[in-house]
C-alpha positions as a Python dict, from the first residue, in 0.01 Angstrom:
ca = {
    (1, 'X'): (0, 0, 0),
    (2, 'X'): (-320, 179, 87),
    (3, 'X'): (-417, 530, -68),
    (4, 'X'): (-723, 745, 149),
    (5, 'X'): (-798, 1042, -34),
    (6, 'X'): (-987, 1314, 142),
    (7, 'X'): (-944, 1648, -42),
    (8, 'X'): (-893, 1623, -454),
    (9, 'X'): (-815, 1998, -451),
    (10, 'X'): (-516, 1934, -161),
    (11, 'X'): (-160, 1885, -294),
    (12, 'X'): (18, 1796, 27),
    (13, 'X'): (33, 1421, 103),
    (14, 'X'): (123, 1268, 394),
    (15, 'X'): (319, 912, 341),
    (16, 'X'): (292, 688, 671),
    (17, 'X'): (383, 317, 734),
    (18, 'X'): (103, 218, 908),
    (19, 'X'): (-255, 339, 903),
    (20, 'X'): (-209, 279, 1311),
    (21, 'X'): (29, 563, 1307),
    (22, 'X'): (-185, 809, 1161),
    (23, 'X'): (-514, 793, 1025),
    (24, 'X'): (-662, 1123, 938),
    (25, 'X'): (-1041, 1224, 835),
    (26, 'X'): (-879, 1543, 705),
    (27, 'X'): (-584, 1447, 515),
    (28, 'X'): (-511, 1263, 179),
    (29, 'X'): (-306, 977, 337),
    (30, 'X'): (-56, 707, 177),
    (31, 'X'): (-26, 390, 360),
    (32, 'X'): (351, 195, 237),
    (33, 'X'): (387, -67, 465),
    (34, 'X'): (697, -123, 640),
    (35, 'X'): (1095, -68, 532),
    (36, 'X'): (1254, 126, 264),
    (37, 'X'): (1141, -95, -89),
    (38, 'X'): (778, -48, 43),
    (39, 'X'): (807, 346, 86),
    (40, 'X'): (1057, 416, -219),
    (41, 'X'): (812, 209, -422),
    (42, 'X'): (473, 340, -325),
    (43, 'X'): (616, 716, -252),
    (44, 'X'): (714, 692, -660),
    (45, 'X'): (344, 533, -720),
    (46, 'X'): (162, 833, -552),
    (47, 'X'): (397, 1056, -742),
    (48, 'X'): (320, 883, -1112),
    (49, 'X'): (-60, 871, -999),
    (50, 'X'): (-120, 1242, -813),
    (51, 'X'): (-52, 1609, -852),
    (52, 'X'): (174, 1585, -557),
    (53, 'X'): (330, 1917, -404),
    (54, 'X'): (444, 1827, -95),
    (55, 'X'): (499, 1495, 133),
    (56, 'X'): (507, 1483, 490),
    (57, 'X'): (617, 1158, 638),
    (58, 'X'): (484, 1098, 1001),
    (59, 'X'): (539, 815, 1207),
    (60, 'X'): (719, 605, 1514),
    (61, 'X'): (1006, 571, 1529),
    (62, 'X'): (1314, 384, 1783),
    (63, 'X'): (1450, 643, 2008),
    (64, 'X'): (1787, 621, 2160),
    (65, 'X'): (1691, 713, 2558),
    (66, 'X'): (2023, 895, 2615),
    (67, 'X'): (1980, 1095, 2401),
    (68, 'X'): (1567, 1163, 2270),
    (69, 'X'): (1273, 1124, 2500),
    (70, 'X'): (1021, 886, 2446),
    (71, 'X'): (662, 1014, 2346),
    (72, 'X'): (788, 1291, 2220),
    (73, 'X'): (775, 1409, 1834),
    (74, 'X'): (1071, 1511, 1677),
    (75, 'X'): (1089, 1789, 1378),
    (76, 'X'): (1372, 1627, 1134),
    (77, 'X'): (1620, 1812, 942),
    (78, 'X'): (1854, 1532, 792),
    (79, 'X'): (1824, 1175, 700),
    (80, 'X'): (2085, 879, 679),
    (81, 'X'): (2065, 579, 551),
    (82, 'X'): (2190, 332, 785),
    (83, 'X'): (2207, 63, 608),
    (84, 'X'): (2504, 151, 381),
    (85, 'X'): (2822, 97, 551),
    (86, 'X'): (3083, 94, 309),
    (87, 'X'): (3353, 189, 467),
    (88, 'X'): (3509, 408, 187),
    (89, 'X'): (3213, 549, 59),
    (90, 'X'): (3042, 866, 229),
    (91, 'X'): (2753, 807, 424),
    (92, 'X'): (2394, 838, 248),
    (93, 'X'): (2231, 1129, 399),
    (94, 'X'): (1990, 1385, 259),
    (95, 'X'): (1940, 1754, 420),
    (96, 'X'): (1546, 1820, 476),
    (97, 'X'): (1634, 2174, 640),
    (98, 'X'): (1928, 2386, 750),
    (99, 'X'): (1740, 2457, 1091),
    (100, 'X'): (2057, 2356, 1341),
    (101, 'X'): (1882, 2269, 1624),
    (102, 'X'): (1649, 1967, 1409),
    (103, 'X'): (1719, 1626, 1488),
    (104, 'X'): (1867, 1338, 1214),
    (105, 'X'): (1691, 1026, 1143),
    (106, 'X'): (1850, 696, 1041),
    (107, 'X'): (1692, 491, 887),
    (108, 'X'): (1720, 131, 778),
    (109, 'X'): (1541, -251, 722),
    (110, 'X'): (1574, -360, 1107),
    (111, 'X'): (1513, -245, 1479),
    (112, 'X'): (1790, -97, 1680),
    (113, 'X'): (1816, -236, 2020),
    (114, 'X'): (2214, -165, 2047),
    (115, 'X'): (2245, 239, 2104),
    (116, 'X'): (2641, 193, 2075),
    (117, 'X'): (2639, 430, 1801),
    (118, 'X'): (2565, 789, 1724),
    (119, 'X'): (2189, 719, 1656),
    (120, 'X'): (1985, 942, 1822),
    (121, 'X'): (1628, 853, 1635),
    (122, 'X'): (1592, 549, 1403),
    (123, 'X'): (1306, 425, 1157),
    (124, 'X'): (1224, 218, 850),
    (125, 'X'): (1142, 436, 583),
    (126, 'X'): (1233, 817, 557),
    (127, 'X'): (1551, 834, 428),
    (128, 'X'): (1326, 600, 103),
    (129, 'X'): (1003, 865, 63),
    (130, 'X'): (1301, 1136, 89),
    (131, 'X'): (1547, 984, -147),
    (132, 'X'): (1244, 948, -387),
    (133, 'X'): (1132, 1339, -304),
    (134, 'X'): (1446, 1489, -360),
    (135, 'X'): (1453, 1272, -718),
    (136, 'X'): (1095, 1410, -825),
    (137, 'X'): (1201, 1774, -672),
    (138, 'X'): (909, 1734, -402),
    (139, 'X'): (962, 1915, -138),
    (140, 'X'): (967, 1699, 170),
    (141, 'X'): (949, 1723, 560),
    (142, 'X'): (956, 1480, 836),
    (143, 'X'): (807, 1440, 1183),
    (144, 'X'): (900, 1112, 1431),
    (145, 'X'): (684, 1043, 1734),
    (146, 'X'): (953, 832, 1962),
    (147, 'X'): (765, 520, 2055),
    (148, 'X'): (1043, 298, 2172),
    (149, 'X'): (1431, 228, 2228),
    (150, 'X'): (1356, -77, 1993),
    (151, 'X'): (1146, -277, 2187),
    (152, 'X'): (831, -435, 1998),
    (153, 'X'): (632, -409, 2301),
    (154, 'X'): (682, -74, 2353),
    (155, 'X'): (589, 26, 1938),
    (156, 'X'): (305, -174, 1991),
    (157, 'X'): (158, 15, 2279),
    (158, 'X'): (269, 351, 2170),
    (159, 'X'): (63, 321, 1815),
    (160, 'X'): (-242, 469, 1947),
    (161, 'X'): (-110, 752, 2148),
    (162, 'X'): (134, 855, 1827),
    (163, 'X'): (-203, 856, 1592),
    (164, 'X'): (-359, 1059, 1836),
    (165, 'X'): (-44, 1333, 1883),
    (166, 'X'): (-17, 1365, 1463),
    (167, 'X'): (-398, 1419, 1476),
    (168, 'X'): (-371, 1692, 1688),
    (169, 'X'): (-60, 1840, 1569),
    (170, 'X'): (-211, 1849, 1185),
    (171, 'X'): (-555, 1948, 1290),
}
């Protein structure tokens, strides 16, 4: 976990895996690592530690290609937990926003290479920093940059172009 604080006076965090993702000279910036114990943990930290009013989670994330388009950043309205698959329990999910035509994001502790499912977008930590907003009543939004269909290769050489498309979206 790695905290950059630009702007004392600024409320709105955003929470990121990776400082490769998004690094910002603008922003007040929380770093979690990678998977869902890293952001639920260090989301609650910044929380305990800051006067937080609002998180924004940016980042990559695996994009199903029949149905999302690669290098592309997606506005998302609902997150799922992937993970839990008990069969006669209801899914985890967690409404961001109402908006129909915003895009769901599952997420969960591994890559998806298999797109035999209904996944449309997948990553490692929002449905964690959400879970852990909706908790502390912070209100919460969510922006994935598709950088892959689950190929490390691909991630890899899309982290520079995905810092580079948050930094202009949130100049």
């Amino acid at each position: 976990m790695k905290v950059s604080v630009k702007n004392k006076n600024d409320s709105t965090w955003f929470v990121v895996a990776l400082e490769d993702e998004f690094s910002s000279d603008k922003h007040n910036v929380l770093y979690t690592g990678i998977g869902k114990i890293n952001a639920a943990m260090a989301t609650q930290w910044l929380i305990d530690n800051y006067d937080v009013h609002e998180i924004i989670n940016v980042g990559t994330a695996g994009g199903n290609p029949n149905k999302v388009s690669a290098g592309r950043v997606y506005n998302i309205g609902r997150v799922i937990d992937r993970d839990w698959n008990i069969p006669s329990a209801p899914r985890l999910e967690i409404v961001i926003s109402e908006t129909v035509d915003l895009e769901s994001c599952y997420t969960g502790d591994s890559f998806v290479t298999d797109w035999n499912n209904d996944y449309g977008i997948v990553d490692m930590e929002s449905f964690a920093i959400a879970k852990v907003c909706k908790e502390n009543k912070i209100p919460f939004r969510c922006y994935k940059y598709i950088s892959d269909t689950g190929n490390d290769g691909e991630w890899q050489e899309s982290l520079e172009k995905c810092n580079k498309t948050f930094n202009k979206m949130f100049a």
